[in-house]
N, C-alpha and C positions, 0 to 999 in steps of 0.2 A: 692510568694515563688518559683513559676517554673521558672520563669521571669528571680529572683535572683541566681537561680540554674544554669542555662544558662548562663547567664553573667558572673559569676563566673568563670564557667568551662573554657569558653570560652578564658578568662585573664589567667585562669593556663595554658592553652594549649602553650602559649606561654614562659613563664617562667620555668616549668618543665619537666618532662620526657615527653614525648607527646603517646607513647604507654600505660604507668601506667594509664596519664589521659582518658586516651582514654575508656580502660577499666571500669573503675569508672563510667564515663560519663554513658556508656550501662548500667553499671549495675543499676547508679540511672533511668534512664529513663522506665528500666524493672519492677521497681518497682512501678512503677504509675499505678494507676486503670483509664485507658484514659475513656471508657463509665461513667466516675462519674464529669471530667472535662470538663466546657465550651469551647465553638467550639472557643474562644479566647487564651485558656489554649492549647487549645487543638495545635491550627496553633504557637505556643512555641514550642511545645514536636517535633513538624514537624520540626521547623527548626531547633533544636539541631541534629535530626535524619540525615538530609543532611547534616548538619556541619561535625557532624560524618563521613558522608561515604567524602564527599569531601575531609578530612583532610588525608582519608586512602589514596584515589586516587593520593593525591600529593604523596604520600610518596611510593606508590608505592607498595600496601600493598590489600589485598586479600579484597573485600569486603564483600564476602559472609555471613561471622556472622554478622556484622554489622547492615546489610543489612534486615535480617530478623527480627527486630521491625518494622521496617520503611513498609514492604509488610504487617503487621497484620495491622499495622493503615490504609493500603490504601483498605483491605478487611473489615475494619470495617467502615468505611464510603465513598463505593462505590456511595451510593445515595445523597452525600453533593455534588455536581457541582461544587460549591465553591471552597472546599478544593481540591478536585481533580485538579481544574485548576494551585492552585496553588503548587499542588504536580507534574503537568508536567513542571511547568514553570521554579519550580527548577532543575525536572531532565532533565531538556534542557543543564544546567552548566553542569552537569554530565557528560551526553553523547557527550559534546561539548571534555570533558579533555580523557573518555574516550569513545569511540566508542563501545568497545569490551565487555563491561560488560554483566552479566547474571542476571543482576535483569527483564531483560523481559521475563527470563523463568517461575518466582514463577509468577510474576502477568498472566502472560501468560495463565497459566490454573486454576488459583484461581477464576476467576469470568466468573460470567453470564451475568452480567447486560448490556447493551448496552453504557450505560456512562462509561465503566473503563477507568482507565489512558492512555492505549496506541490507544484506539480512541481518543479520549482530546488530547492528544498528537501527534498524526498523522495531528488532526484539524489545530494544532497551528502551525505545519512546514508550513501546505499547504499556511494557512493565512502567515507567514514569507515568501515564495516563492514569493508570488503571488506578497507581496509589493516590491521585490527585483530591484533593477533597471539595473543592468550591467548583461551581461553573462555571465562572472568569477564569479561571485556571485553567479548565480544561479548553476553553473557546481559544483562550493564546494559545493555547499548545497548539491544537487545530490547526490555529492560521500558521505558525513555523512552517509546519508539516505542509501547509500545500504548499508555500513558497519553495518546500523543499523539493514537491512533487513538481511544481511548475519546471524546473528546470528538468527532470527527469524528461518529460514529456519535449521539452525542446529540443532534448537528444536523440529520442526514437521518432517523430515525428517524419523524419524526411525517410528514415527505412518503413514507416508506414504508408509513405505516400510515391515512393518509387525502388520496392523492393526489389525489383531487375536490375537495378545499380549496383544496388547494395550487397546483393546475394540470399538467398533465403534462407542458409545456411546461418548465417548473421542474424534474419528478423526471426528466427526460432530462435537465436539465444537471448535478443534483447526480450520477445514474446517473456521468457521462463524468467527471466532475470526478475523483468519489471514485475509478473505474474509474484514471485518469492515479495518482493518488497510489498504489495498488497496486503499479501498472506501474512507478514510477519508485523505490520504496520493496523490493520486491518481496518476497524472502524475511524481512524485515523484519517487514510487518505482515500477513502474508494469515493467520494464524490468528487473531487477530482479525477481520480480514475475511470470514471462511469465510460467516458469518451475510447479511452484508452481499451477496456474491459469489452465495450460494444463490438472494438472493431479485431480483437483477438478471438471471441467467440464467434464472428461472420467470417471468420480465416483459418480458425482452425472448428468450424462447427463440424466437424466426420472424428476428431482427433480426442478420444475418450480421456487421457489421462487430463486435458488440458479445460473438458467441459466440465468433467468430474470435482477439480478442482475449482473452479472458477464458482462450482454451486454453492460446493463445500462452504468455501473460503468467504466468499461475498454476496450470493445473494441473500442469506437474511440478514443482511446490514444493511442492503441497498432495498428491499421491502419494507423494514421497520421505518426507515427515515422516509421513506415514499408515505406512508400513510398518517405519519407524526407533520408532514408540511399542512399549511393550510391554505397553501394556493396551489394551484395543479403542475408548476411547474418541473420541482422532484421526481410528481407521478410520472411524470410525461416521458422524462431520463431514465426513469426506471422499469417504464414500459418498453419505449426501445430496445433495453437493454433485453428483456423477456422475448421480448419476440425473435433476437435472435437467436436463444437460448433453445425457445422452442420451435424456432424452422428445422434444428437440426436433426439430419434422420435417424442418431443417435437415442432420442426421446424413445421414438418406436420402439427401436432394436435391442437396446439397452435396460435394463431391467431396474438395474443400478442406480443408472442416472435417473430414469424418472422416478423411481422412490424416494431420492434426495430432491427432486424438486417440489414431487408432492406433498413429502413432510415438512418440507420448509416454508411452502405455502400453508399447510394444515396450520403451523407453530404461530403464524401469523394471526391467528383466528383468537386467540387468547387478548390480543387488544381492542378483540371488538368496545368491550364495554365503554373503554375512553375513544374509540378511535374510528365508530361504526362509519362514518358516512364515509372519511377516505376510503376506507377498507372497503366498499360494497362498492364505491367508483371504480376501483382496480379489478376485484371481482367480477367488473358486468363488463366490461373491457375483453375479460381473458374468458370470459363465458363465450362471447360471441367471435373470436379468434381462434380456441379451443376449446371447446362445448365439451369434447369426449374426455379433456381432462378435469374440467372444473365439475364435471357428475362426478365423476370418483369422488369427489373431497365433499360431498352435499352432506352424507349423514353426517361429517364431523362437523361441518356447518350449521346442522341445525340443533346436533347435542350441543355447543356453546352456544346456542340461542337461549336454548333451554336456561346452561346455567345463569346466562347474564338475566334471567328474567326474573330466577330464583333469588339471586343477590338484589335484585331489587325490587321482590317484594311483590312481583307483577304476574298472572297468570298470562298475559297475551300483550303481549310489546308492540305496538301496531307500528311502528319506524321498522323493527330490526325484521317482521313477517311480510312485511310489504314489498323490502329489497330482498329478502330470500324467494317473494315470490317472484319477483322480476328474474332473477337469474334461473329459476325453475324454469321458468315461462321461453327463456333466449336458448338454454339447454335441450328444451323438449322440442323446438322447431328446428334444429339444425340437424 
């Protein structure tokens, strides 16, 4: 019967008024008791629901009513994996026609779970990125993806900027929400997120699970591009973001946490050879901000001296001994 109802409608949308049917369409769909239909019935009611919103998008056409049958079915079966996957894989067509939509504000703060659609969906870009093969390829993606982040960020915005409104209760879940989409998106969107990242780290910088993760998850994405720019502007994003990192008295305390920021710093060290000058600008930066951290990581700084000296052939590299002696030299005075 839903099957027939679908196909139906389907066939009118093209021979009649397309708004009339359109309407119709909702209103039969609103009438369905989905917890009483099979998860077969059920992946029917889903794809009339996207037919619906795509058919608004073409035409250019608001989708916000629309819209909200299709977020109660995605809050009523958070825990199906399944349908979820195939609820982002449709709204990939979506966000492909449009960018700019607000359907990731309802889902945005409807759920708890760890599986909602916009981690599932983060997952899938990242897997689409990764198999991509050209670098126009990957740059469009890119830009989708902030468009996508852009409107993220217009959402949490006002609970970043007046979380006494809003409750705190609420900017801890947008915080983790947004934090999973990062995570699951990852090289993807964190330059747009640098903003977003700075000011979760200077709010939740006492709160381990949340620094822990933030090192984990992004900052060697947000250090490699910092050193890969060739104007200071990246560095300068991604110094901010460091310095909050390392105000926190967590660094001290925590054992954990600075061993992930030290290796992650160390891992950096492997791009000298193409990448020495940014790399030793960031360097003399964190030398003289944290001296007592940037000693720790000296020997592994000067064994890749070594080797890059070796791969090219040279007993004494007077560039790459000259910036290790300046960081020696800001180290030993403080």
């Amino acid at each position: 019967m839903i099957v027939l109802l679908f196909c139906l409608s389907m066939v009118s949308f093209c021979k009649q008024n397309l708004v009339f049917q359109a309407e119709k369409l909702q209103e039969y769909l609103g009438m369905l008791h989905l917890e009483k239909l099979s998860l077969a019935r059920q992946n029917v009611v889903w794809k009339a629901h996207l037919a619906l919103i795509l058919l608004h998008i073409s035409k250019g056409k608001d989708i916000k009513e629309v819209a909200q049958p299709l977020v109660s079915l995605v809050h009523c079966h958070t825990n199906d994996t399944a349908l979820m996957k195939l609820f982002v894989k449709d709204l990939q067509h979506i966000f492909e026609l449009n960018p700019t939509l607000e359907l990731s504000r309802h889902v945005l703060f409807g759920l708890d779970k760890a599986e909602d659609p916009l981690y599932i969906f983060g997952r899938i870009l990242t897997d689409i990125y990764d198999k991509l093969e050209t670098d126009q390829e990957k740059i469009s993606l890119r830009e989708k993806c902030c468009f996508y982040f852009d409107q993220v960020i217009k959402i949490i915005d006002p609970l970043l900027k007046k979380p006494e409104v809003h409750g705190y209760e609420v900017l801890d879940r947008v915080y983790l929400r947004v934090l999973k989409i990062v995570q699951s998106v990852g090289p993807l969107l964190y330059l747009k997120g640098l903003r977003f990242l700075t000011v979760l780290t200077r709010e939740c910088n006492d709160d381990e699970v949340v620094l822990q993760l933030v090192m984990e998850l992004c900052l060697s994405h947000i250090l490699k591009e910092a050193i890969r720019e060739v104007t200071r502007v990246q560095q300068h994003l991604a110094f901010g973001l460091l310095n909050e990192l390392l105000k926190s008295p967590l660094i001290d305390q925590n054992k954990q946490i600075r061993e992930t920021f030290l290796n992650t710093l160390v891992g950096l060290y492997s791009h000298m050879a193409f990448s020495s000058q940014p790399l030793f600008q960031l360097l003399t930066k964190l030398a003289r901000n944290y001296p007592k951290l940037i000693a720790c990581t000296l020997p592994d700084l000067q064994r890749e001296i070594k080797t890059v000296e070796l791969s090219r052939g040279v007993a004494f590299d007077q560039s790459l001994r000259t910036a290790m002696s300046l960081i020696q030299a800001i180290v030993s005075q403080e």
